[in-house]
C-alpha positions as CSV (number, residue, x, y, z in Angstrom):
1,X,0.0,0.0,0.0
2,X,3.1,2.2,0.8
3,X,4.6,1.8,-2.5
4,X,1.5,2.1,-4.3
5,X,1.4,5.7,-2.9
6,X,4.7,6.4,-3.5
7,X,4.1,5.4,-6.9
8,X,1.2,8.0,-7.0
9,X,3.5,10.9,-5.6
10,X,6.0,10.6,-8.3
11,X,3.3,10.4,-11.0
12,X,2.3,13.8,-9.9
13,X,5.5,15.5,-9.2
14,X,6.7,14.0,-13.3
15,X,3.4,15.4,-14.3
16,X,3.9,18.9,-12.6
17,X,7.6,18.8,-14.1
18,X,6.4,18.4,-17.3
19,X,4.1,21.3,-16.8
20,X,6.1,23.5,-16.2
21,X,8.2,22.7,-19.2
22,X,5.3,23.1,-21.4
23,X,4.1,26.5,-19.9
24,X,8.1,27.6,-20.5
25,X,8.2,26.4,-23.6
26,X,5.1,28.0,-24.7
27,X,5.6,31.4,-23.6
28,X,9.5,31.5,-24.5
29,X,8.3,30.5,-27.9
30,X,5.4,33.2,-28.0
31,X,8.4,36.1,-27.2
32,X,10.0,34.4,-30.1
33,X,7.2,34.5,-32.6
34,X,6.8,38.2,-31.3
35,X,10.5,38.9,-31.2
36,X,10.7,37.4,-35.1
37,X,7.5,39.3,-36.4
38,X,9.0,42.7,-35.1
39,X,12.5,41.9,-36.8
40,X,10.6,41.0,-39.9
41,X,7.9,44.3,-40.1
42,X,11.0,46.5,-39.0
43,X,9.9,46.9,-34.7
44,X,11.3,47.4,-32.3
45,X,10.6,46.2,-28.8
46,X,10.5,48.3,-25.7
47,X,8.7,48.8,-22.2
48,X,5.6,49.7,-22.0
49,X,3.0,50.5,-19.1
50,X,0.7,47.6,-18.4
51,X,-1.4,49.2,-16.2
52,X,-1.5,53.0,-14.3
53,X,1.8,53.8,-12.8
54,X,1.8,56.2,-9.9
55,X,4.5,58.7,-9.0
56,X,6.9,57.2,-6.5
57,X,5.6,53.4,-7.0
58,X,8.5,51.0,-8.4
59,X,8.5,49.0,-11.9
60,X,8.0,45.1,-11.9
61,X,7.2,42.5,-13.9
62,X,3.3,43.2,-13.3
63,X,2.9,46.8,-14.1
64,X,5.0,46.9,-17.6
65,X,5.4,45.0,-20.5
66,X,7.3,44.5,-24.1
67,X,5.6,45.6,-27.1
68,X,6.4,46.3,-30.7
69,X,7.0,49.8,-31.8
70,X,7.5,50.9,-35.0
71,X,11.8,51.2,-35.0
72,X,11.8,54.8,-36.9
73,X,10.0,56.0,-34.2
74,X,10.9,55.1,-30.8
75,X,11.3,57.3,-28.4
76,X,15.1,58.9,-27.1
77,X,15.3,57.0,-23.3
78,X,12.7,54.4,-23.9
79,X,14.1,51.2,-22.8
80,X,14.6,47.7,-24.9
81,X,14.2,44.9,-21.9
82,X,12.2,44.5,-18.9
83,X,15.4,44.0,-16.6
84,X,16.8,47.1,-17.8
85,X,14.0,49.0,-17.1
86,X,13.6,47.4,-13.6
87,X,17.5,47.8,-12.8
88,X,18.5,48.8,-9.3
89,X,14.8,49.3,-8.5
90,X,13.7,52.6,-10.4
91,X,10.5,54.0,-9.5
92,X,8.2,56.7,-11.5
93,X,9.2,60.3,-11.2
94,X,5.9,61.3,-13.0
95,X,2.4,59.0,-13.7
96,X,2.3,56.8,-16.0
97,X,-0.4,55.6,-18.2
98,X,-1.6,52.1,-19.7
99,X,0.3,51.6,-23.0
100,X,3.0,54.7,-22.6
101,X,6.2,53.9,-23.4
102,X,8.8,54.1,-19.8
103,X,11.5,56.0,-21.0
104,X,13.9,57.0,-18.6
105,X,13.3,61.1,-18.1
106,X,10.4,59.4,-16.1
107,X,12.2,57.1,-14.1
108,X,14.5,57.2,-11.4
109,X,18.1,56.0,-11.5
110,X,19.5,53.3,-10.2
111,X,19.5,54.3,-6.7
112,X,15.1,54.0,-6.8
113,X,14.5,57.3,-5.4
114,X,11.7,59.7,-6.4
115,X,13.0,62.7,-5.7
116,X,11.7,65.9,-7.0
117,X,15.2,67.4,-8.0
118,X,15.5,64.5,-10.5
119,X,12.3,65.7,-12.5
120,X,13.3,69.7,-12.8
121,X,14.6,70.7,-16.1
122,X,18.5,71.7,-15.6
123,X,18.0,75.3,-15.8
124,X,14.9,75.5,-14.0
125,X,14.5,75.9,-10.2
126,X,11.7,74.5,-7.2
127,X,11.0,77.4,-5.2
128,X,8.2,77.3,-2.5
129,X,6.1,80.0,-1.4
130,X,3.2,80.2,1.7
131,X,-0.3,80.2,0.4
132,X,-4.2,79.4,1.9
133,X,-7.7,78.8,0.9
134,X,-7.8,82.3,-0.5
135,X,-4.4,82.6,-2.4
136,X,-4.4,79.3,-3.2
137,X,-7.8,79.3,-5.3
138,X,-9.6,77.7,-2.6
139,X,-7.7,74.4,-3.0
140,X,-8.0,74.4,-6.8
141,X,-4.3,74.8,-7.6
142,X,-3.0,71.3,-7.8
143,X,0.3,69.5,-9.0
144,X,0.8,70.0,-12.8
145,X,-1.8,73.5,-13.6
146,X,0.1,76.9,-14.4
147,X,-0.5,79.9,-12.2
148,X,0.2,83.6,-12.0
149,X,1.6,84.7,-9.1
150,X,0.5,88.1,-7.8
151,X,2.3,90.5,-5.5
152,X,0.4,92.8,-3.4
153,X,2.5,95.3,-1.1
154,X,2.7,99.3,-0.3
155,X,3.4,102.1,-2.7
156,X,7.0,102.8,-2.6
157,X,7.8,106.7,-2.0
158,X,7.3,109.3,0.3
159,X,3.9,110.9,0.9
160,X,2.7,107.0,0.3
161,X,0.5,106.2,3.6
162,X,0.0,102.6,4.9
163,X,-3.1,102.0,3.4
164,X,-1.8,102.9,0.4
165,X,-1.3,99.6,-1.6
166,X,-0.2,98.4,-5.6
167,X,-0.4,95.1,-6.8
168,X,1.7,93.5,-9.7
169,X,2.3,90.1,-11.3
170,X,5.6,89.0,-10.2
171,X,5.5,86.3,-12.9
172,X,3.6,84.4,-15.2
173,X,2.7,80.9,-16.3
174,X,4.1,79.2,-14.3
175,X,3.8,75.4,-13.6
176,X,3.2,74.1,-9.8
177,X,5.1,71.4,-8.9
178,X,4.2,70.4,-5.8
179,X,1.0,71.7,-3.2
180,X,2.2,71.0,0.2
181,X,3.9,67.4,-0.1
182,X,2.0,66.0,-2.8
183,X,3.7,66.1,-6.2
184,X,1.2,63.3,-8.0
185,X,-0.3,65.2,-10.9
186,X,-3.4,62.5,-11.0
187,X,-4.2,64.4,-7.4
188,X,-7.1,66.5,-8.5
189,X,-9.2,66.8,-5.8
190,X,-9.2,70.5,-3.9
191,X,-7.5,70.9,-0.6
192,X,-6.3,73.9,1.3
193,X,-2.8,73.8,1.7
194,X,-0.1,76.0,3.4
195,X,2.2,75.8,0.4
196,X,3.2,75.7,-3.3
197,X,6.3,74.7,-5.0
198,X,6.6,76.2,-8.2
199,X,9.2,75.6,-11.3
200,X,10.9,78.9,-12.6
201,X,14.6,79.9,-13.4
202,X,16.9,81.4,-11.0
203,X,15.8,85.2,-12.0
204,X,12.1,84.2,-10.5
205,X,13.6,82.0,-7.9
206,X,14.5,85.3,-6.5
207,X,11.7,87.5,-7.8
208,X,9.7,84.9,-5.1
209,X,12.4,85.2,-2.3
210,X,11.7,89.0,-2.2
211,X,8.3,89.1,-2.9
212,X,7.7,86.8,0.1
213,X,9.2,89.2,2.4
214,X,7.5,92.7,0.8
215,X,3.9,92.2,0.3
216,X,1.5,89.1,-0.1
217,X,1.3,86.6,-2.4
218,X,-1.4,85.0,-3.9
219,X,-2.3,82.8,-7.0
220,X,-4.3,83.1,-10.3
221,X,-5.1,79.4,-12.3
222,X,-5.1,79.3,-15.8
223,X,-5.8,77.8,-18.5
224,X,-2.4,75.2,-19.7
225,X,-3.0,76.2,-23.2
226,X,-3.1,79.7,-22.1
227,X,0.3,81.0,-22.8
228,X,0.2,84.5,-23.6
229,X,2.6,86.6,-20.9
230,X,3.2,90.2,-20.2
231,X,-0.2,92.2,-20.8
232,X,-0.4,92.7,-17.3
233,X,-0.3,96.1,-15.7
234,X,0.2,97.9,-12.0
235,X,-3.1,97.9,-9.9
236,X,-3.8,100.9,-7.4
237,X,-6.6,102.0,-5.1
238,X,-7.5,104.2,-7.4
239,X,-8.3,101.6,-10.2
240,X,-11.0,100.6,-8.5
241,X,-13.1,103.1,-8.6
242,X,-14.1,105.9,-7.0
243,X,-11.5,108.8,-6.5
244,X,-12.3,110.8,-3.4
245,X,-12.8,110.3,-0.1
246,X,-16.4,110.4,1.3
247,X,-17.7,111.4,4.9
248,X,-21.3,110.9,5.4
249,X,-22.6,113.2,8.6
250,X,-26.2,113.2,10.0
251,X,-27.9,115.9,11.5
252,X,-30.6,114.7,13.1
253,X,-32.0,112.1,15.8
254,X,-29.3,110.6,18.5
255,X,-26.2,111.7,16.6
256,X,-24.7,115.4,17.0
257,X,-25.3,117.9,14.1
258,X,-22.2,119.3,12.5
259,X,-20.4,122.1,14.0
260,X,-21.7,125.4,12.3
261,X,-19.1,128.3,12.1
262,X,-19.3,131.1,14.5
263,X,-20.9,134.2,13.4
264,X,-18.6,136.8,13.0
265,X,-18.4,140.9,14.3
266,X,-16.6,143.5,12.1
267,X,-16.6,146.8,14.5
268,X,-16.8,150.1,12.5
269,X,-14.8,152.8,11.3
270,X,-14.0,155.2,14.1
271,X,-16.4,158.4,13.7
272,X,-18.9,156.3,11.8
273,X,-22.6,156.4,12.6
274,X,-23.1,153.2,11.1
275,X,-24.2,150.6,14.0
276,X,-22.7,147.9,14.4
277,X,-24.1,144.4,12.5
278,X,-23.7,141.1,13.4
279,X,-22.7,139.0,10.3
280,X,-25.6,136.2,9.2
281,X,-24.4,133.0,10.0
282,X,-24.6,130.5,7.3
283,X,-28.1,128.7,6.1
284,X,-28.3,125.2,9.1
285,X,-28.9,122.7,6.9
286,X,-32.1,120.1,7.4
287,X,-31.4,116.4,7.1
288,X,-28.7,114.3,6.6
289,X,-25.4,116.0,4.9
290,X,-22.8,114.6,2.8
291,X,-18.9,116.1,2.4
292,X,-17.1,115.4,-0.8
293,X,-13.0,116.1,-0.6
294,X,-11.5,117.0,-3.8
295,X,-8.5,117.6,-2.7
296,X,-8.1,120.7,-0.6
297,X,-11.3,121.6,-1.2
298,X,-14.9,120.3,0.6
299,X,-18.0,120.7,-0.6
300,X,-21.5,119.8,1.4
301,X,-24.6,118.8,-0.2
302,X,-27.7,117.7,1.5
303,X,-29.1,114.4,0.9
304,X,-32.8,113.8,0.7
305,X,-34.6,111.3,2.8
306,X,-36.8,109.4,1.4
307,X,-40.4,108.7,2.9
308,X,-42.8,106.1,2.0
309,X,-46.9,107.1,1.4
């Protein structure tokens, strides 16, 4: 009975065994057929997705593949084997999609860290700057949209008073990298965040150092295709209408009237029989009064209330 199983055990294990050396054979002669078709229509063969990569997550065997590509046409970085392209553990520096070729300006190096130096162009700068749920859009600005940053700060110049404020763009179209610590561009959902890292060359790296210590920033999405730059022009106080000052005085129920001016006394001419006259003091205006400043100059005009039937 003992050797009857036996006997049964090493059926199965030859069976298993031979398997195994079908399934081998099968699929090692599959890359063959596809290696021998791409030779013979002029392909090439390189990585592939397989399915959505995220930033940060490493390359295996499960989430890319080899497929033919037309040779004239592959693209500069893309890689030729699966072991190359999984080498020292690279991981995604930006999302990937199903069917996009892995080249390796998306990849990390050898060492399999996603860094966010590793993904800025080489003349091109990260530079971070302290937003919230107004300057920020509300939580719409998100990894991968282009902003405007604006700069809003006091007039230079004597006379200027602290109220007095300008506002300017300090630059333009410009791509955010990064919203707090989340850099994955398939992030699309709104959340108020303390900061944003933005891509810009060294002359705007320091546009943003100053600008954060001189006024406030704040930021304007728009559209990617939108590209156009420099129609933009200074903002004052005075650009948004109005001009003067206005002071709005009542004169009548529980707040005090406006102070009238005190009449005045000429005395006459010595030897004169003229007697003396008081001035007239000015008309006391009925109602509520309003005082427009043009400059040095006031004006009151009384203001109608009014009345229902």
């Amino acid at each position: 009975m003992q050797g009857r199983n036996l006997l049964i055990i090493g059926a199965a294990v030859f069976l298993g065994l031979i398997a195994v050396y079908l399934a081998n054979s099968y699929f090692s002669g599959l890359e063959e057929q596809q290696e021998q078709v791409a030779q013979e229509q002029q392909l090439a063969r390189i990585v592939v997705a397989a399915q959505p990569v995220a930033f940060g997550q490493p390359l295996t065997s499960t989430n890319i593949r080899l497929v033919n590509w037309p040779s004239d046409s592959v693209p500069q970085g893309a890689f030729t084997s699966l072991d190359t392209a999984m080498m020292g553990g690279r991981v995604a520096l930006r999302p990937i999609v199903p069917g996009e070729p892995v080249l390796a300006s998306k990849v990390s190096g050898n060492d399999g860290r996603a860094t966010l130096a590793s993904i800025l162009p080489e003349d091109m700068r990260a530079v971070s700057i302290p937003i919230n749920d107004v300057a920020g859009v509300g939580g719409f600005v998100r990894p991968g949209d282009v902003v405007d940053v604006i700069l809003t700060r006091q007039i230079p110049g004597e006379g200027a008073q602290q109220s007095d404020k300008m506002t300017t763009v300090a630059l333009e179209n410009v791509l955010v990298l990064g919203v707090d610590q989340v850099a994955d561009e398939n992030n699309t959902e709104p959340v108020v965040s303390k900061t944003a890292t933005l891509q810009t060359d060294i002359y705007g790296a320091q546009k943003l150092a100053l600008a954060r210590e001189i006024g406030v920033l704040s930021l304007a999405l728009r559209n990617v295709e939108n590209q156009e730059v420099g129609a933009t022009e200074t903002v004052v106080a005075n650009d948004l209408g109005g001009g003067g000052r206005y002071v709005y005085r009542r004169t009548g129920g529980a707040a005090p009237a406006p102070a009238m001016a005190a009449p005045s006394y000429s005395p006459p001419a010595r030897g004169s029989n003229t007697a003396p006259r008081q001035a007239s003091a000015p008309a006391r205006p009925r109602g509520p009064t309003m005082s427009v400043v043009r400059g040095t100059e006031a004006e009151t005009y009384s203001v109608e209330t009014l009345r229902g039937n």
